[in-house]
MMTF fields as JSON, N, C-alpha, C and O atoms, coordinates in Angstrom:
{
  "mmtfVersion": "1.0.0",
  "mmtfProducer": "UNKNOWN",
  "numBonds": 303,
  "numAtoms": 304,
  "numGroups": 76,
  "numChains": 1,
  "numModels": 1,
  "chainsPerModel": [1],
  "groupsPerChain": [76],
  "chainIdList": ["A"],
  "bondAtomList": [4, 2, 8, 6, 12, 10, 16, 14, 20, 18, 24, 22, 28, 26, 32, 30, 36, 34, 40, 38, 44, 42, 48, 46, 52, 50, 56, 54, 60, 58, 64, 62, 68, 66, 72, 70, 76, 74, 80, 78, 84, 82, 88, 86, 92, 90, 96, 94, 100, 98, 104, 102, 108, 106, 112, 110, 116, 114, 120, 118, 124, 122, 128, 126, 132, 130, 136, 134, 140, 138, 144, 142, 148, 146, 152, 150, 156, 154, 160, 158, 164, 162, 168, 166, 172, 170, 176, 174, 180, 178, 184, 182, 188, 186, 192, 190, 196, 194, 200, 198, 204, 202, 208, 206, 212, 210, 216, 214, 220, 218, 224, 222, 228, 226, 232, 230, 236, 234, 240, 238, 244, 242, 248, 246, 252, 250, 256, 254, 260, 258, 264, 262, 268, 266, 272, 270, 276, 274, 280, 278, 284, 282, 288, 286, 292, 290, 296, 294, 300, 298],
  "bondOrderList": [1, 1, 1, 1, 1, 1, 1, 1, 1, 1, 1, 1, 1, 1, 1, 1, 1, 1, 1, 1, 1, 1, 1, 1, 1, 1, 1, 1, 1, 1, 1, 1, 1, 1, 1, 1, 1, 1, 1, 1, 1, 1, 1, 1, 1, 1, 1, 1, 1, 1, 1, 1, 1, 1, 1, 1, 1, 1, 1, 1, 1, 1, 1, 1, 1, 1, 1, 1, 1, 1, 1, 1, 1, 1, 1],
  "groupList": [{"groupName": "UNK", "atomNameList": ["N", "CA", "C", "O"], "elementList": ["N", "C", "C", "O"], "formalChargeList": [0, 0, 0, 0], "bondAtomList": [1, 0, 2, 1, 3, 2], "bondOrderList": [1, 1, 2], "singleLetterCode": "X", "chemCompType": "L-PEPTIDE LINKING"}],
  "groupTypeList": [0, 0, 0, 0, 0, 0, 0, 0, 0, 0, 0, 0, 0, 0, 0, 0, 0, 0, 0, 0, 0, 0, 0, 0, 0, 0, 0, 0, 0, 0, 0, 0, 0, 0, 0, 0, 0, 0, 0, 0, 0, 0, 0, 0, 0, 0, 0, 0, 0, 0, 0, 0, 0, 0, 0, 0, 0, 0, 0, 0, 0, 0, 0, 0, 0, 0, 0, 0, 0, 0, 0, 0, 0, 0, 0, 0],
  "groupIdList": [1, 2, 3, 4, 5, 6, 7, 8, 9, 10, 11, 12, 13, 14, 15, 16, 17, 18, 19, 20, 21, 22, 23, 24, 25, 26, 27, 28, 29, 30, 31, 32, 33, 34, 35, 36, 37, 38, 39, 40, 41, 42, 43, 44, 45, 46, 47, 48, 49, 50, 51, 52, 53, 54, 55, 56, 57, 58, 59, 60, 61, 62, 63, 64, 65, 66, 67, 68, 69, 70, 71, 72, 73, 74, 75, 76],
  "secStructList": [7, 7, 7, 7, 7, 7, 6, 6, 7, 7, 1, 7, 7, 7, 3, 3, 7, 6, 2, 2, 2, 2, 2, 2, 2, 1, 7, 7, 2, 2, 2, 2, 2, 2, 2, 2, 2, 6, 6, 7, 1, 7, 7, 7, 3, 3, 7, 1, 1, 1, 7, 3, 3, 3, 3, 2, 2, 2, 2, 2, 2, 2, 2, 2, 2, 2, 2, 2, 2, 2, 6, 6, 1, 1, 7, 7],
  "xCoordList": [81.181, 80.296, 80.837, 81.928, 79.995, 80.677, 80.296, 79.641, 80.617, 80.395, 80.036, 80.929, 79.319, 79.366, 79.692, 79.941, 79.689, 80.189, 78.791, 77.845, 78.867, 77.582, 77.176, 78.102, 75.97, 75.484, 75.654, 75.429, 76.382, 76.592, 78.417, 78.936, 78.66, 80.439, 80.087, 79.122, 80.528, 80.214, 81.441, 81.513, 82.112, 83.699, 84.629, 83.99, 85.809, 87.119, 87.366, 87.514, 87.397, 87.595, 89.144, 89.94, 89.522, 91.043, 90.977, 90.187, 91.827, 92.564, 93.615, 94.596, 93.376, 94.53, 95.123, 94.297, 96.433, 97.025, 97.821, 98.485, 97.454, 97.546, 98.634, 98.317, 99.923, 100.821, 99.845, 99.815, 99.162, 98.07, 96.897, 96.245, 96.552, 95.274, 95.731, 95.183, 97.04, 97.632, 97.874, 97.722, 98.301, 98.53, 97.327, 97.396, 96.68, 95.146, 94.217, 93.229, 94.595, 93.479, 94.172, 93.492, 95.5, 96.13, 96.387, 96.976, 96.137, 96.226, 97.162, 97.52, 97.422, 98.512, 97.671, 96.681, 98.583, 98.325, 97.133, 96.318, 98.02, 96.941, 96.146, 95.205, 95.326, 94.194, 93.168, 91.958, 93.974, 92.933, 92.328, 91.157, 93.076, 92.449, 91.621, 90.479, 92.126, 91.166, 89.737, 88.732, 89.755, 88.509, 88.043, 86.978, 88.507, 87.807, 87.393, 86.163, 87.91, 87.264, 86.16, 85.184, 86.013, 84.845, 83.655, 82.485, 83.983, 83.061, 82.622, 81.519, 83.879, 84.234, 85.153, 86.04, 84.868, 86.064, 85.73, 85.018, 86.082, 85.699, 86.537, 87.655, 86.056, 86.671, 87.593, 87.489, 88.648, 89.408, 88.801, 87.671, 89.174, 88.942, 90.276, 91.393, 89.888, 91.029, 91.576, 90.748, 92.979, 93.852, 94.502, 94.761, 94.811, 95.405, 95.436, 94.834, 96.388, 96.403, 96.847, 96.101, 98.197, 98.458, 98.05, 98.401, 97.187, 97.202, 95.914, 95.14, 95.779, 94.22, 94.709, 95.858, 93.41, 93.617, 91.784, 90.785, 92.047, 90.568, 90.243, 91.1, 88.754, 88.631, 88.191, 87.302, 89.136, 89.321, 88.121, 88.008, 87.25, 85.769, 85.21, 84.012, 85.429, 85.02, 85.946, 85.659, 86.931, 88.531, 87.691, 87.805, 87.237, 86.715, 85.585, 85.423, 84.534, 83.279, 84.247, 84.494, 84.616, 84.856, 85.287, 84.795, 86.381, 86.733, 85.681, 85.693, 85.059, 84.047, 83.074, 82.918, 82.492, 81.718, 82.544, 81.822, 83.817, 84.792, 84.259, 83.856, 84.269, 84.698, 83.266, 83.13, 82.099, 80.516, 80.768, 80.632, 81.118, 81.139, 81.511, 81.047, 82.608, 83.684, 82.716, 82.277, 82.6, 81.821, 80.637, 80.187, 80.037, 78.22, 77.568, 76.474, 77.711, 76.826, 76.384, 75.509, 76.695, 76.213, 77.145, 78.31, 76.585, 76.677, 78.158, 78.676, 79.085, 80.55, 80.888, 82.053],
  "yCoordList": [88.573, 88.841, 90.02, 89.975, 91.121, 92.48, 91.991, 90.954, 92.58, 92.616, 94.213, 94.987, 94.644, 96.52, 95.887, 94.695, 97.262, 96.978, 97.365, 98.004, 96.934, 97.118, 98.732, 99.543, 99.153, 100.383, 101.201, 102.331, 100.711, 101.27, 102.192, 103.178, 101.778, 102.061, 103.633, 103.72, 104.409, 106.133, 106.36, 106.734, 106.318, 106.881, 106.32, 105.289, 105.977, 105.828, 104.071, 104.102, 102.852, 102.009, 101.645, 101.678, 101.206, 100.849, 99.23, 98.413, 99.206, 97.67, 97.587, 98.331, 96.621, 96.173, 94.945, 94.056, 94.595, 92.918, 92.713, 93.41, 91.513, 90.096, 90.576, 90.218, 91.368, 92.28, 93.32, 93.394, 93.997, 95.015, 94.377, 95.036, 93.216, 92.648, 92.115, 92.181, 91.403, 90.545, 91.715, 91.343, 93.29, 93.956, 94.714, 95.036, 94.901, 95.876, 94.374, 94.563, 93.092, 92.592, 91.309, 90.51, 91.326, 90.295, 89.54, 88.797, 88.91, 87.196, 86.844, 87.544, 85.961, 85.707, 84.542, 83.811, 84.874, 84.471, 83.197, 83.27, 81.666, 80.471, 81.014, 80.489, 82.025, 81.926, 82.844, 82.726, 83.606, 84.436, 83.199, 82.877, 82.545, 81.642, 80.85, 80.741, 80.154, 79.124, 79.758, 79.201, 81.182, 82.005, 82.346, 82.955, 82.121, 82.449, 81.319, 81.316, 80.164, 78.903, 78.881, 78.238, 79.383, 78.454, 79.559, 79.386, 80.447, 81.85, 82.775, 83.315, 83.12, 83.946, 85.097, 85.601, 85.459, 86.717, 86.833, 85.986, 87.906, 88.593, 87.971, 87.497, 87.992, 87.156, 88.293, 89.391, 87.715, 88.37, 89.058, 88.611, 89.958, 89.921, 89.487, 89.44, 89.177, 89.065, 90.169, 90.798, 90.468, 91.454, 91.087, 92.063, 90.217, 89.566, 87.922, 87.255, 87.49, 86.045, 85.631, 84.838, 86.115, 85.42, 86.11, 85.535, 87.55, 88.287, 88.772, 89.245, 88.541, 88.671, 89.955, 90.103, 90.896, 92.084, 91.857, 91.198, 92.567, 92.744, 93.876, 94.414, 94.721, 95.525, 96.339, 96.068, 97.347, 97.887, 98.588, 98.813, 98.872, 98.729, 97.338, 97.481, 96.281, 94.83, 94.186, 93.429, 94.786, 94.27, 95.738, 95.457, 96.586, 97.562, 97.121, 97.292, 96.466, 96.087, 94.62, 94.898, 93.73, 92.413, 92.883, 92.23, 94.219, 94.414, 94.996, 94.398, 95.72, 96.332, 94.941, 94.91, 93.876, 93.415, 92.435, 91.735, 91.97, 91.305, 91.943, 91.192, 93.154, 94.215, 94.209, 94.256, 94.139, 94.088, 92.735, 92.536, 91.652, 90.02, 89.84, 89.009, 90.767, 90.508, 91.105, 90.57, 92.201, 92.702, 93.155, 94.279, 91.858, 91.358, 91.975, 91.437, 92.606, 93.726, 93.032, 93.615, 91.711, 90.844, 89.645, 89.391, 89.196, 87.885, 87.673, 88.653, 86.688, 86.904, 87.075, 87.236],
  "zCoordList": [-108.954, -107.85, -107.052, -106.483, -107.035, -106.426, -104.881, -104.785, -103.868, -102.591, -102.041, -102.387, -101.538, -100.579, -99.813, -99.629, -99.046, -97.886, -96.994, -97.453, -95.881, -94.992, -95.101, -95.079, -95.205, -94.864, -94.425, -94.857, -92.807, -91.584, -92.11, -91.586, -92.678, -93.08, -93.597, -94.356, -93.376, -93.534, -93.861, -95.031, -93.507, -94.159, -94.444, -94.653, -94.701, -94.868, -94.065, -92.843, -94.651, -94.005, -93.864, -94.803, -92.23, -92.059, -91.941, -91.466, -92.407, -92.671, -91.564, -91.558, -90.585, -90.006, -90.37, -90.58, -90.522, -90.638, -89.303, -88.536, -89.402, -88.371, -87.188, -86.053, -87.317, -86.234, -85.406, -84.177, -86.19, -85.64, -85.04, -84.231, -85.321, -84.427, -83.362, -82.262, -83.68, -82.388, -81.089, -79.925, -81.442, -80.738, -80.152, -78.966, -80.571, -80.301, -79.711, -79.002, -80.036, -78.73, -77.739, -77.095, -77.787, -76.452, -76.792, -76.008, -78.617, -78.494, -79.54, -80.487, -79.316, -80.382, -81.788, -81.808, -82.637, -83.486, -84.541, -85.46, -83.24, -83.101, -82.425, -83.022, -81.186, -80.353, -81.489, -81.682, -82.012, -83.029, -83.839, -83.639, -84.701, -85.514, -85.075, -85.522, -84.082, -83.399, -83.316, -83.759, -82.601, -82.201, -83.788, -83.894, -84.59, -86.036, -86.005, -85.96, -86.008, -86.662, -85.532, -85.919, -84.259, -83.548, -84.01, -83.668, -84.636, -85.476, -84.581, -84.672, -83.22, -82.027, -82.552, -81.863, -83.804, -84.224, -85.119, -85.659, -85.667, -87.112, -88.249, -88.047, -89.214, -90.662, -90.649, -90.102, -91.477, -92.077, -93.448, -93.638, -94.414, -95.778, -96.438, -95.923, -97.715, -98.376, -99.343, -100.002, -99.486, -99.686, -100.802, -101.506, -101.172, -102.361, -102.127, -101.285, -103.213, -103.253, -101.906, -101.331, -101.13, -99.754, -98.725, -97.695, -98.413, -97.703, -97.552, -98.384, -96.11, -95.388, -94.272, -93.856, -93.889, -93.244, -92.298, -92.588, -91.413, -90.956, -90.492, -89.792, -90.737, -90.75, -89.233, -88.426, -89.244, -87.671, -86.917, -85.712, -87.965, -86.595, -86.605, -86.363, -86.735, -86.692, -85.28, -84.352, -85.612, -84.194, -82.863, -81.669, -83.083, -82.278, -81.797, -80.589, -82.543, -81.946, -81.241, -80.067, -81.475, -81.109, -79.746, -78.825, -79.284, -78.446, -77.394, -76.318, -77.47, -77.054, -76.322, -75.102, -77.204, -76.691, -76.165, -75.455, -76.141, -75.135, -73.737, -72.849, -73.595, -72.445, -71.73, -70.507, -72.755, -72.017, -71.676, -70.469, -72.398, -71.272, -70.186, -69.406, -69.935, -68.955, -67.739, -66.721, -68.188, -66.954, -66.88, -66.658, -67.152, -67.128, -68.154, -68.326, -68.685, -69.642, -70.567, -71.208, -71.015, -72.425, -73.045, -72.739, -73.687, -74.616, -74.527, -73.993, -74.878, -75.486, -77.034, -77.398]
}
């Protein structure tokens, strides 16, 4: 089963892992997951057999619309 990637993807996609997300959005490790499981964060993809990465305009939008909640602009 092949997968694309969304439409919207125009160039060069970055991969961040789990040190780089914890640092680019405040939370540590358990609050990311938790916020995955309640389906409040972006999936990870998978990278190999033990290793998941997520893709850094997905951690950019998540941040972004963090930033419109906070200060009224929209949804969480």
């Amino acid at each position: 089963m092949n997968k694309q990637l969304p439409s919207h993807t125009s160039g060069p996609v970055s991969v961040l892992r789990l040190p780089a997300v914890k640092s680019r959005v405040g939370l540590g490790r358990s609050s990311i997951y938790s916020a995955l499981a309640r389906g409040e964060f972006p999936a990870p993809v998978k990278l190999g057999e033990r290793a998941v990465g997520w893709i850094e305009s997905d951690i950019d939008t998540w941040i972004s619309n963090r930033i419109n909640a906070t200060r009224g602009g929209g949804a969480a």
